[in-house]
N, C-alpha and C positions, 0 to 999 in steps of 0.2 A: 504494500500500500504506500503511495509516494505522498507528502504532505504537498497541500495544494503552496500558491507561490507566496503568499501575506505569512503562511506558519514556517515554512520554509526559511523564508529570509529574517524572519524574526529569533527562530533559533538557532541561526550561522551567526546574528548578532551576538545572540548570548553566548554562543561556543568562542568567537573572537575576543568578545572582551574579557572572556572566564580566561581562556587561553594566555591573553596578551599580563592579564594579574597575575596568571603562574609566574610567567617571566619577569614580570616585573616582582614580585615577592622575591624569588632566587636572587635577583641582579642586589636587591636592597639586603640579604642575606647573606651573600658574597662579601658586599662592601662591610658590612658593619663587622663578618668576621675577618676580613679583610685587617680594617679598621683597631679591633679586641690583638690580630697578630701580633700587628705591628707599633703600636704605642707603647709606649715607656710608663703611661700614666695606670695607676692601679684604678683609678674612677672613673675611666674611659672603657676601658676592658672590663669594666662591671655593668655598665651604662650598655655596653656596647652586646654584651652577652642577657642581657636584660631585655635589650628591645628584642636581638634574637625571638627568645623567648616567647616574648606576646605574638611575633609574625607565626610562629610554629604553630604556638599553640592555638591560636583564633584565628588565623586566616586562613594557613597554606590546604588546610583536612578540609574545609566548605568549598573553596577555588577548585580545588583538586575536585572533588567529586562533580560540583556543576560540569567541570568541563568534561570529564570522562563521560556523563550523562547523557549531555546537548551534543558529545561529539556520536556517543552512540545512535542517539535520537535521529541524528541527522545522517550517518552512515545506515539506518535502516530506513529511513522514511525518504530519499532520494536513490537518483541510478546509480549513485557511487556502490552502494552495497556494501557492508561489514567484510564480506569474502570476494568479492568482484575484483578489485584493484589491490597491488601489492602494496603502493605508500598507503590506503588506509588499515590493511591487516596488521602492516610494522607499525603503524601511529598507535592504532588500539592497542597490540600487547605492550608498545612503549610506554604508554599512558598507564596501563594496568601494571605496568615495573615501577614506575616512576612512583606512581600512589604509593603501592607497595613501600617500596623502598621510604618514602616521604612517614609515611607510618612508623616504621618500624625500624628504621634506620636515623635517618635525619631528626625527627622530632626529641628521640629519645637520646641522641647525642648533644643539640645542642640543651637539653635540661640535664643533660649531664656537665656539661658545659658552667651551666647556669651555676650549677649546686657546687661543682670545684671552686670557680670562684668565689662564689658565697663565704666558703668555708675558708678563704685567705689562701687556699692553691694558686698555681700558676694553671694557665689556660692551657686544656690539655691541646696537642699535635693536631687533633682530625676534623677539629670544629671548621676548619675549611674544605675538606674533602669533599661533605654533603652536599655544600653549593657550588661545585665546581660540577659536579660529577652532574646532578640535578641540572644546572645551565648547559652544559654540552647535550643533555638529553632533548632540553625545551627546543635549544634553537637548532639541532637537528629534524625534530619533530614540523619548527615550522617551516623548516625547508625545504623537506619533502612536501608539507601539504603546498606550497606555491609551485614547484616544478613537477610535484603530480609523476615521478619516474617510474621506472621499470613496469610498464601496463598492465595488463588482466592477470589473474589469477587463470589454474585450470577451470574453475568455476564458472569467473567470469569470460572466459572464450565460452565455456557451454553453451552460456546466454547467451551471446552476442548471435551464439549460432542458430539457435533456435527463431532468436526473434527475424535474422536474415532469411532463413530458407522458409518458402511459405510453405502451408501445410499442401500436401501430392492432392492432386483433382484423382477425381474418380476413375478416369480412362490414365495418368497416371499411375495409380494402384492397382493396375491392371482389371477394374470392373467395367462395368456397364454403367451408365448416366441412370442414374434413375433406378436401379437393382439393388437390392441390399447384398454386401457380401454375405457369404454363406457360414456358419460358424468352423 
């Protein structure tokens, strides 16, 4: 079932802009661990793993799911198809890694992050890793969806073939116009 064109373009909106605050969350996640690295200051690196924090914990898990949603939404409800084309099958599992990963990786580093500091530690090694690893993910993800590469899937040739070859006429299928075949 394809959504007609007013729901259509209305949930390519909300997939771009859910998409476009993932990226932009990691870029501002990047900087501020960036930021927490490389200061000399003990109240910048607290500041800095603090804001962390709030980004993790309240925005990145809401963003993250609208977009995997409205990207699904929209990979089932247009010709693109979930399994048709190969940049959307790699976008979906990458998105489905990425959350993952966002979940159960990243969030729980940097409140790991959070809590060393807290306790007068020094900022451990990997509280960069998340965002680095996370932003090579986004903006590969949004480069395949603008150049659209490597075309159909087996699935998607199926279709394509199906809907190209019209169904056999009757003198065709070797009958008679007007005969029913015989069972």
């Amino acid at each position: 079932m394809e959504l007609r064109r007013p729901a259509r373009r209305a949930l390519l909106v909300v997939h771009v802009v859910a998409s476009a605050g993932w990226l932009g969350l990691t870029f501002g996640l990047l900087a501020l661990a960036v930021t927490a690295a490389t200061t000399g200051s003990a109240a910048t690196v607290e500041a800095s793993v603090r804001a962390m924090k709030l980004f993790a914990d309240w925005l990145l898990l809401p963003v993250a799911l609208l977009t995997l949603a409205s990207g699904l939404a929209l990979s089932l409800g247009t010709k693109w198809g979930l399994a048709r084309h190969r940049w959307v099958y790699v976008k979906f599992w990458l998105t489905l890694a990425a959350l993952t990963a966002t979940t159960f990786v990243l969030r729980p580093t940097v409140n790991s992050a959070t809590a060393e500091v807290a306790a007068g530690r020094p900022l451990p090694d990997d509280v960069l890793h998340g965002p680095i690893v996370s932003l090579t993910a986004y903006v590969f993800m949004t480069v395949i969806s603008v150049l659209k590469p490597w075309g159909l899937t087996r699935r998607g040739r199926a279709a394509r073939e199906r809907t190209r070859r019209p169904a056999p006429t009757a003198r065709q299928a070797g009958r008679r116009p007007g005969v029913p075949s015989s069972p």
